[in-house]
C-alpha positions in Angstrom: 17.8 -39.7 -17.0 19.6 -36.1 -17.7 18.8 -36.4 -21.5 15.1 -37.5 -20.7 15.2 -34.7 -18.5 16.7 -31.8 -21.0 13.7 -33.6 -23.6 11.2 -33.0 -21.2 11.8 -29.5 -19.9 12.6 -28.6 -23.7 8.9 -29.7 -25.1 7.0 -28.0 -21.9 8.4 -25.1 -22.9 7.2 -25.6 -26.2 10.9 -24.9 -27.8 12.9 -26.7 -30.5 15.8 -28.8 -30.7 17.6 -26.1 -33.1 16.2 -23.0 -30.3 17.2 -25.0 -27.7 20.7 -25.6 -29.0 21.0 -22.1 -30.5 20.5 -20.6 -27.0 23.4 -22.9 -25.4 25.5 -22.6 -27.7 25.5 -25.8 -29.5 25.2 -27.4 -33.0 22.1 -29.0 -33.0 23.3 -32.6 -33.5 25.6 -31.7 -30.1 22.0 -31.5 -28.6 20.0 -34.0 -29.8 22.7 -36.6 -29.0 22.2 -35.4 -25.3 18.4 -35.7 -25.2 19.0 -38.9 -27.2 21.2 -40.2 -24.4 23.8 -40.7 -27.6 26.5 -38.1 -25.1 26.6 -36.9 -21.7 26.6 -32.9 -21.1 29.7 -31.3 -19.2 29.3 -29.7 -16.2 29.0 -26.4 -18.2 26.2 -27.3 -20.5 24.6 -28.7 -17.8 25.0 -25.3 -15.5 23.7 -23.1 -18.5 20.3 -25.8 -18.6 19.6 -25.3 -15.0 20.2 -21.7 -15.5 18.0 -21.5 -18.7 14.9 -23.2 -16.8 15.2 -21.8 -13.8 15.8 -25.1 -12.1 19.0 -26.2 -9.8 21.6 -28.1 -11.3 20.8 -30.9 -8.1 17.6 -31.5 -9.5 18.1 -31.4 -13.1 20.9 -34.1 -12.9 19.0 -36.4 -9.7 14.8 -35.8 -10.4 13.5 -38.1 -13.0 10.7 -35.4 -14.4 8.3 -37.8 -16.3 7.3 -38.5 -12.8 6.3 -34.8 -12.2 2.9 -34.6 -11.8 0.8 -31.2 -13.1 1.2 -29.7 -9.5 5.3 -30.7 -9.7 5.4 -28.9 -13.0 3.5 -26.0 -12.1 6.7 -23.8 -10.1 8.9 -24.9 -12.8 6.9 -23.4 -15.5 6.6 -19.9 -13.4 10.6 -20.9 -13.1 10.8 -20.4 -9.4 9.8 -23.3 -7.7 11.3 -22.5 -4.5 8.3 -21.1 -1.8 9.8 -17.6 -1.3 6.6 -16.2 0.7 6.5 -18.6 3.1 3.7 -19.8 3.1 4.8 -23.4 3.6 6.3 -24.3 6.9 10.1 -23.5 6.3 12.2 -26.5 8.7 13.7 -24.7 11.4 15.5 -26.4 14.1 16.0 -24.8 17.2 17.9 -25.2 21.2 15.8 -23.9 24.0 17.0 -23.4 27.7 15.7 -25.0 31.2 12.9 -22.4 30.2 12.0 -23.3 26.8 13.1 -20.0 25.8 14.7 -20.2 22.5 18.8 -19.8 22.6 20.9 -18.4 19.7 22.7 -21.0 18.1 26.4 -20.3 17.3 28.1 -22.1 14.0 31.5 -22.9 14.4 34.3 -22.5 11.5 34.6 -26.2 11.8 30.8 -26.3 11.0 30.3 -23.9 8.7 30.9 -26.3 5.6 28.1 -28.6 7.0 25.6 -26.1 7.3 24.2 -26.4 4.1 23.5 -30.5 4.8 22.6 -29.7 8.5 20.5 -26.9 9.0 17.2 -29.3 9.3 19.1 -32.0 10.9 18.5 -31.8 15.0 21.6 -34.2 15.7 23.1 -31.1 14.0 22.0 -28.0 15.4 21.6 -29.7 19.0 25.1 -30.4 19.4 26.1 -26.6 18.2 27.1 -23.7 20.6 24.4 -21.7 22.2 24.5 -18.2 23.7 21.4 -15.6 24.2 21.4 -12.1 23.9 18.6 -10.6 26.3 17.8 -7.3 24.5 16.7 -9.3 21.4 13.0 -10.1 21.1 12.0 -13.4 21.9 9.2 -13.4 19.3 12.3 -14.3 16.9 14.7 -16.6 15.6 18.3 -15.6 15.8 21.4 -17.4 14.8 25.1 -16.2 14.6 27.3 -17.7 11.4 30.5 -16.9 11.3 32.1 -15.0 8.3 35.1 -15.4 5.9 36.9 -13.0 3.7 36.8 -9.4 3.3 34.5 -8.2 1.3 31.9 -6.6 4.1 34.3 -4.1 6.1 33.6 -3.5 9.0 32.2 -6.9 9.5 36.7 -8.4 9.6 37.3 -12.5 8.8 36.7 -14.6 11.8 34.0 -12.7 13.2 30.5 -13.5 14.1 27.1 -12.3 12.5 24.1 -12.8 14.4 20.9 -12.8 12.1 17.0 -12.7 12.5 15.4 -15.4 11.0 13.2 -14.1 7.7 10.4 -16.2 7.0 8.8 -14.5 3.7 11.2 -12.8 1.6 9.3 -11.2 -0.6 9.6 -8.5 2.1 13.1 -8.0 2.0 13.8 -4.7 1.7 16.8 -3.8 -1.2 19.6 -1.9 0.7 19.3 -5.0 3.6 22.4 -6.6 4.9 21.4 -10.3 5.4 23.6 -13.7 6.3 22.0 -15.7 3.2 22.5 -19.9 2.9 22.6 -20.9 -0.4 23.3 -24.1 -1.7 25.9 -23.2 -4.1 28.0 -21.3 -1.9 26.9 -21.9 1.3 26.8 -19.1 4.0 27.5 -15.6 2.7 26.6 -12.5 4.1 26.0 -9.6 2.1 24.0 -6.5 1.3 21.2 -7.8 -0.2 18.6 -6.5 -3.4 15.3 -8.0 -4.0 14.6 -8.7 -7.2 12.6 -11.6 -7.1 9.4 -10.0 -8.5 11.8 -8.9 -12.0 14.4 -11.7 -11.9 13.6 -14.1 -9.7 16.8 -13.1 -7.7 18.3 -11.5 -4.8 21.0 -9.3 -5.8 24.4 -9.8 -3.4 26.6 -6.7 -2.8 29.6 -6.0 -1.0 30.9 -3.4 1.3 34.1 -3.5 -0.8 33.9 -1.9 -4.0 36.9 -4.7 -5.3 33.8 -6.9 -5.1 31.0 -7.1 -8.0 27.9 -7.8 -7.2 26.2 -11.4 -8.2 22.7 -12.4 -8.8 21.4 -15.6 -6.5 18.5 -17.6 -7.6 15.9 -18.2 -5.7 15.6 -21.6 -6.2 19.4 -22.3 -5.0 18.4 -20.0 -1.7 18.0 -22.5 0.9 17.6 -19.7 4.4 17.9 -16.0 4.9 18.7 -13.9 8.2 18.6 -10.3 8.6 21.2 -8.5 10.2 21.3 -7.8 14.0 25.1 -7.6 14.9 28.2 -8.7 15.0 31.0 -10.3 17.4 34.6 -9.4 16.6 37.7 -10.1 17.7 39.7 -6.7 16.8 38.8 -3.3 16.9 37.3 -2.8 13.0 39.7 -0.3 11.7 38.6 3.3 11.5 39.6 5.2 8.4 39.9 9.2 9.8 39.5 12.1 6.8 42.0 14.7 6.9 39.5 17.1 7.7 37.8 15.1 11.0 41.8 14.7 11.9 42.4 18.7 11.7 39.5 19.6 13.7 40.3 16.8 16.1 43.7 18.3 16.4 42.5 22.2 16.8 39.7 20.8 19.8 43.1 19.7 21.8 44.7 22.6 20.8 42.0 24.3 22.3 41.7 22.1 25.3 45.5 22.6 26.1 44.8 26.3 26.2 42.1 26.6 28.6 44.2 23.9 30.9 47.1 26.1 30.6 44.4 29.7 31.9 43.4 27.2 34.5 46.4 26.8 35.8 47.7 30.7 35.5 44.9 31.0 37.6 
């Protein structure tokens, strides 16, 4: 079915074998025998396919395509197939209280690598933690995911990030930290760039500078929250300049001295 599929995707894009194999990175014989069904593609091959079409590696190794119909093939052709306005209903399962006010769900470490399989599934989310914060609005969606790593100082490992749900994200404004599930990696959080009018993509950037940023397709984007706050467990550490530590030091100094006219007095 992958080779079938690779054939397909090739002639409704109106390319050649020898194009097609060119742009991989393959003799041409290497390619036909995987259209053919002659050899299977490694994982790599396969990644720079997906990559190529615009499509996820899921479905280009588990969709049969000749069963596309024209309205199937038409988000492929545009290469972003995933709805990133919104304008479908986007699953969203939620806890409410004795009120049937919304509550914010809380993912656990031990939950976070289910996530990804979960988030739709209301066996799932109901059995999750639930907390509420009353100065949110309750005209939204929140939901706190906990974070790994350092590459977003202050925001240390172990704490928790509380997002707003963000139904269209076309409207993501570049510069926007956001808690984005992905199917790939899962839960990251990061300053995010929109770039899905020129590429498709939201740009992910870090608060560290040891961290480059990465480009995430929108087709492997499965949610995105924007940033509220977060829970911590320690103090985030606060870098002082030697300048903000002199004047610091000369307002005590100048404390001490009216203290000590005070108590002359």
């Amino acid at each position: 079915m992958i080779g079938h599929n690779i054939k397909l995707l090739r002639k409704r894009a109106k390319r050649s074998q020898e194009e097609l194999a060119q742009e991989l990175g393959l003799t041409r014989s290497s390619y036909s025998g995987y259209e053919n069904g002659v050899a299977e593609p490694n994982i790599l091959t396969l990644n720079n396919v997906s990559k190529l079409y615009g499509i996820t590696l899921d479905d280009l190794v588990n969709k049969d395509f000749s069963k596309f119909t024209e309205v199937d093939w038409s988000p492929v052709d545009k290469g972003v197939y995933t709805d990133t306005k919104g304008s479908k209903l986007r699953v969203l399962m939620s806890v409410v209280d004795h009120n049937n006010e919304e509550l914010i769900e809380m993912i656990p470490q031990a939950a976070r690598a289910g996530y990804v399989s979960g988030y739709a599934d209301p066996d799932y989310i109901k059995v999750l933690p639930t907390f509420s914060l009353p100065f949110l609005s309750k005209e939204k969606k929140y939901r706190s995911f906990p974070i790994e790593g350092d590459s977003m100082p202050p925001v240390s490992h172990g704490s928790f990030v509380t997002g707003e749900f963000i139904q269209n994200w076309n409207l993501i404004k570049s510069g926007t930290p956001c808690i984005v599930v992905t199917k790939n990696d899962g839960i990251v959080f990061k300053i995010v760039n929109n770039l899905l009018d020129s590429d498709k993509s939201l740009q992910m950037c870090s608060t560290n500078p040891l961290y480059p940023p990465y480009m995430v397709h929108a087709n492997d984007i499965i949610e995105v929250w924007k940033f509220v706050n977060y829970i911590a467990k320690e103090l985030p550490d606060v870098q002082v300049s030697e300048s903000e530590l002199l004047q610091s030091v000369r307002e005590i100094q100048r404390e001490v001295s009216e203290l000590k006219h005070l108590v002359r007095k």
